[in-house]
C-alpha positions in Angstrom: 4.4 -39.7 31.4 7.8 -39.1 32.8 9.1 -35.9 32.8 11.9 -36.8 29.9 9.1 -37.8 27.6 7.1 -34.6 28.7 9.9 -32.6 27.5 10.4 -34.7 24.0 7.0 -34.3 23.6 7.3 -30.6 23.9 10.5 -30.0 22.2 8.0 -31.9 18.6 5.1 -29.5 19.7 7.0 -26.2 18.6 7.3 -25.2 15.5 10.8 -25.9 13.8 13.0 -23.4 11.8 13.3 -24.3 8.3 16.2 -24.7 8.5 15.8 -27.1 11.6 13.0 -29.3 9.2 15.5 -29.7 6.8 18.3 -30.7 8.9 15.9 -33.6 10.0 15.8 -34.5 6.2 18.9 -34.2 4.6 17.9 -36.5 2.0 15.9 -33.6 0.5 19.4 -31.0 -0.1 21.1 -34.7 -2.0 18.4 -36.4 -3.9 18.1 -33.7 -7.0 14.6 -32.5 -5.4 15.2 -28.6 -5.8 12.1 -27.2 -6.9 12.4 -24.3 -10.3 11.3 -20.9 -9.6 11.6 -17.4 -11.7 11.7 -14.3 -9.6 11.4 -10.3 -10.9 14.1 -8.2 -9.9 11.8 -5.2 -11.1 13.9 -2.0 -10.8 13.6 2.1 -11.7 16.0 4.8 -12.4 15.1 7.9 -10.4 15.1 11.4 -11.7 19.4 11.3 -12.2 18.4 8.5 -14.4 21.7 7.0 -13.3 20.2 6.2 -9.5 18.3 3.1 -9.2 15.5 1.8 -6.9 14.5 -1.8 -6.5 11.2 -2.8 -5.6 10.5 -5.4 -2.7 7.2 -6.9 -1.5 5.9 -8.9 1.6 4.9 -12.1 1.2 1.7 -12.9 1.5 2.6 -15.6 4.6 5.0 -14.4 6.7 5.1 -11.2 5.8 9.3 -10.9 4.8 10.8 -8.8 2.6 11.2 -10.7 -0.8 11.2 -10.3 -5.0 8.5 -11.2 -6.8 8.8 -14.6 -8.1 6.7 -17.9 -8.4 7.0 -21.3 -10.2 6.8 -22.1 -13.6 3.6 -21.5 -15.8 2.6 -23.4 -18.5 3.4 -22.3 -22.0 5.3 -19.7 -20.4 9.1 -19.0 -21.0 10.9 -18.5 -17.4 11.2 -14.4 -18.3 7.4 -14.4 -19.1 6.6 -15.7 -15.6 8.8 -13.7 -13.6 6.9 -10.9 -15.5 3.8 -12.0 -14.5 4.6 -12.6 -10.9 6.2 -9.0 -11.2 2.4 -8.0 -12.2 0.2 -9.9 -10.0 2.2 -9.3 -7.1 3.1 -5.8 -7.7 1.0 -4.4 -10.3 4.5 -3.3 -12.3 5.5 -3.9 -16.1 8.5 -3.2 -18.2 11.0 -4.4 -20.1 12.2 -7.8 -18.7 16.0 -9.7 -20.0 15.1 -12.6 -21.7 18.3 -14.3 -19.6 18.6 -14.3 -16.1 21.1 -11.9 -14.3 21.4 -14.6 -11.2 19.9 -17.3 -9.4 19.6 -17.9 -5.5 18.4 -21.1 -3.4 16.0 -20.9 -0.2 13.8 -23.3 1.2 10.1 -22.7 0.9 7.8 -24.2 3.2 4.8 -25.2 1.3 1.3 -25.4 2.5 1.3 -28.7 4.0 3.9 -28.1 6.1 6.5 -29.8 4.4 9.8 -27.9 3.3 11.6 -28.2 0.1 14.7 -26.3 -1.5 13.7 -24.0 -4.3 16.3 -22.3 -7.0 15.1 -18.8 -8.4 16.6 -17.7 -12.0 16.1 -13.8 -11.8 15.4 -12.0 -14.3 15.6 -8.0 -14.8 12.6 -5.9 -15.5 13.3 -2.6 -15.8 9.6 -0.9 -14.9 7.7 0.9 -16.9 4.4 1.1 -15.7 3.0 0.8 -12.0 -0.7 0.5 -11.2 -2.7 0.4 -7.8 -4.9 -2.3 -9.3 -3.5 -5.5 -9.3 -4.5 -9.4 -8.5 -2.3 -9.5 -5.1 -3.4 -5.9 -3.9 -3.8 -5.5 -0.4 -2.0 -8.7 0.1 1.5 -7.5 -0.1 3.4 -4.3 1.1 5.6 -2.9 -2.1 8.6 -0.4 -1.4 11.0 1.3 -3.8 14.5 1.3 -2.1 18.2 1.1 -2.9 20.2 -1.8 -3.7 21.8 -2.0 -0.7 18.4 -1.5 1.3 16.5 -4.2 -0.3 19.9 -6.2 0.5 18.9 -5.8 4.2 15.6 -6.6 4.2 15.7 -9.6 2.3 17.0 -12.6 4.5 18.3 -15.1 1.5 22.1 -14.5 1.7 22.5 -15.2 -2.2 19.8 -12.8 -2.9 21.1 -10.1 -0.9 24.8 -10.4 -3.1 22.8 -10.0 -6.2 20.7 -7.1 -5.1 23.8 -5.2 -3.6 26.0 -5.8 -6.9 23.4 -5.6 -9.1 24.1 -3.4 -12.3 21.2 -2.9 -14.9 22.3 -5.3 -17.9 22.1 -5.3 -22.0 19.1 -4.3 -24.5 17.7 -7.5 -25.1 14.4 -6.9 -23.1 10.9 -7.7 -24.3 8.0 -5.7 -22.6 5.8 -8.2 -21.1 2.8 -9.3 -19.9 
């Protein structure tokens, strides 16, 4: 093998960005392929009850800082699954907007390697209730932080706007799961 192909061979060995796997496939940001998601913004007031905190979580692969959120469930409206993400993945309830306060795009690499854009309508739950024992325990890292911490710890440049403007909004909230 000649050294040029040695090194082509080499450069397909290591793993891509995401961002590199998608630039090989451009086709995938043009051909209406964005895949639906519905993500918890889950967040507390503190003892001034005008302060809030805003939980984050690992995920379970790479271990970055992220929201809960997951795709759609069946006979599920969009707020009732980003309540149940919010559960499973944190072990948190409240009282979740029925309409979400923002959306953000990020591309999700899926089991099988492949990569695929994903939008994620948020929705608000204000937390009620936290308990240690929940499906993704032990999984996932939770912290309470400010807006403009989670901001930084998130990667997702949309995301990060939304958690450093974000202002608790309206009554219309439904306690869920």
């Amino acid at each position: 093998m000649t050294p040029k192909k040695k090194a082509e061979k080499s450069r397909q060995d290591k793993p891509q960005s995401l961002l590199q796997q998608l630039a090989a496939k451009p086709e995938k940001l043009f051909t209406g392929k964005f895949r639906q998601q519905y993500g918890a913004l889950c967040f507390r007031y503190k003892e001034d009850e005008t302060t809030i905190e805003i939980l984050v979580v690992t995920s379970r692969d790479s271990g970055r800082w992220i929201i809960p959120k997951g795709w759609p469930m069946e006979r599920k409206e969009p707020h009732e699954a980003a309540a149940i993400e919010a559960w499973e993945e944190a072990g948190v309830r409240g009282k979740v907007r029925k309409k979400p306060v923002g959306r953000y795009t990020y591309l999700k690499l899926l089991g099988d390697g492949d990569v695929v854009p994903c939008i994620v309508d948020i929705f608000q739950i204000e937390i009620k209730e936290a308990h240690d024992n929940f499906k993704e325990r032990g999984e996932r890292i939770l912290a309470w932080v400010s807006p403009d911490e989670a901001a930084r710890r998130v990667r997702e440049v949309e995301l990060k706007s939304l958690l450093v403007d974000f202002t608790p909004r309206g009554s219309r909230s439904q306690t869920l799961p």
